[in-house]
C-alpha positions as CSV (number, residue, x, y, z in Angstrom):
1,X,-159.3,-110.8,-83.9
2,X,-157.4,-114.0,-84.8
3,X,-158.5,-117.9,-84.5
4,X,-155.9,-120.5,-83.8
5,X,-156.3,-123.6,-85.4
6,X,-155.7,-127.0,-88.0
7,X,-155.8,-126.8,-91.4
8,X,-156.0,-130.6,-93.0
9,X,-156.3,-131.0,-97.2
10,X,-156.9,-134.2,-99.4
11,X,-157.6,-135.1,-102.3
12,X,-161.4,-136.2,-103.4
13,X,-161.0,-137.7,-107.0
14,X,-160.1,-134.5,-109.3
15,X,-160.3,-132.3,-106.8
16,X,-158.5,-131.4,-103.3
17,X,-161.0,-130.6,-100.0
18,X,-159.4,-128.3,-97.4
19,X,-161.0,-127.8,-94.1
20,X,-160.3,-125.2,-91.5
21,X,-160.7,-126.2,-87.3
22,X,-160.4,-123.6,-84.6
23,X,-158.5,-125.0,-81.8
24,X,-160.9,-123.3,-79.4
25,X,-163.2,-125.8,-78.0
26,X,-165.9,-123.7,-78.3
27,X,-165.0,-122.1,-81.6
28,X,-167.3,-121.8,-85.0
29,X,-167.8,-125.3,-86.9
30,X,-166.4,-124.3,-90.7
31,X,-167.6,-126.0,-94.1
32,X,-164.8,-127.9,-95.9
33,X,-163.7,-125.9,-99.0
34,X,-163.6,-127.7,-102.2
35,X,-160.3,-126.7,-104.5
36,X,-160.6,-127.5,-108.1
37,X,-156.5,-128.1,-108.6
38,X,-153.6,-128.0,-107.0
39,X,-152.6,-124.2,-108.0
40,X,-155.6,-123.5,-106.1
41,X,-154.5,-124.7,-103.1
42,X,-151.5,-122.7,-103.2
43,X,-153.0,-119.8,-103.6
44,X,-155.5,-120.5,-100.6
45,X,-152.8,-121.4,-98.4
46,X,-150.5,-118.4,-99.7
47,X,-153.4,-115.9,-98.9
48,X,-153.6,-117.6,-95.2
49,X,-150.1,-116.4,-94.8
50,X,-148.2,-120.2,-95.2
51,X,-145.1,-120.2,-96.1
52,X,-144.0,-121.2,-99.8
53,X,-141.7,-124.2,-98.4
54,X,-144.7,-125.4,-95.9
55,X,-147.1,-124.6,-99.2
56,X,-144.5,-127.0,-101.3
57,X,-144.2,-130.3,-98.6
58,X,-147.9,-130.0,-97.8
59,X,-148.9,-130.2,-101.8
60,X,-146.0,-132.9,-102.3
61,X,-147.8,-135.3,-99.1
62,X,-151.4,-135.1,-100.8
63,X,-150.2,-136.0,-104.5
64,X,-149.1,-138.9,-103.2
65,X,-152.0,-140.3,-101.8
66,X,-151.7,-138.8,-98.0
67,X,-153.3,-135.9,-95.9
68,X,-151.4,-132.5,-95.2
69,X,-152.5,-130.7,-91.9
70,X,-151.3,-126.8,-91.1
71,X,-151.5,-125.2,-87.8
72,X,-152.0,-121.5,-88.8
73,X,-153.6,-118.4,-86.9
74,X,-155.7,-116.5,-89.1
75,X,-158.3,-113.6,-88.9
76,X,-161.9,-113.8,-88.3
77,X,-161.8,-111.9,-92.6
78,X,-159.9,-114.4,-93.7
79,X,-161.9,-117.7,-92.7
80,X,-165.1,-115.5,-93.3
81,X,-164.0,-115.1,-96.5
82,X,-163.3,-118.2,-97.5
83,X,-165.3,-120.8,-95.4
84,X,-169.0,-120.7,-93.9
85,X,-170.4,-121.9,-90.9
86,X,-171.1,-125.5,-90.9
87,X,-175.5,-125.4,-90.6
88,X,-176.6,-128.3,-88.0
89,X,-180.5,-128.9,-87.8
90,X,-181.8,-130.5,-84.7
């Protein structure tokens, strides 16, 4: 099973903050994942199956200062794997 969706990643201080959105309305709410450097990134965003030139402009827009947002499909494994349901108490 695959999810559509938005990637976005900035940088917080030292560190970048990537954060996966299903486009589906109704879709899973996903914790932002925290990245310790920039080689990190690239390896996230190589295992989601982004291309190295998409990987390249969207490092080069957060160094300098700005936001990078991906639309990518990926499999129900891969966000699993990487990010966890966002926990909302009432």
């Amino acid at each position: 099973m695959t999810e559509e969706g938005t990637m976005s990643i900035i940088r917080r201080g030292p560190h970048y903050q990537m954060r996966f959105a299903s486009n589906d309305p109704y879709g899973r709410e996903w914790q932002p994942w925290a990245c310790r450097d920039e080689e990190h990134v690239r390896a996230l965003l190589h295992y989601f199956g982004i291309v190295a030139t998409s990987i390249q402009q969207a490092c080069a827009d957060v160094r300098k200062g700005g936001m990078a947002v991906l639309r990518l499909v990926v499999s129900a494994e891969h966000t699993q794997r990487v990010f966890h349901p966002a926990v909302f108490s009432a």
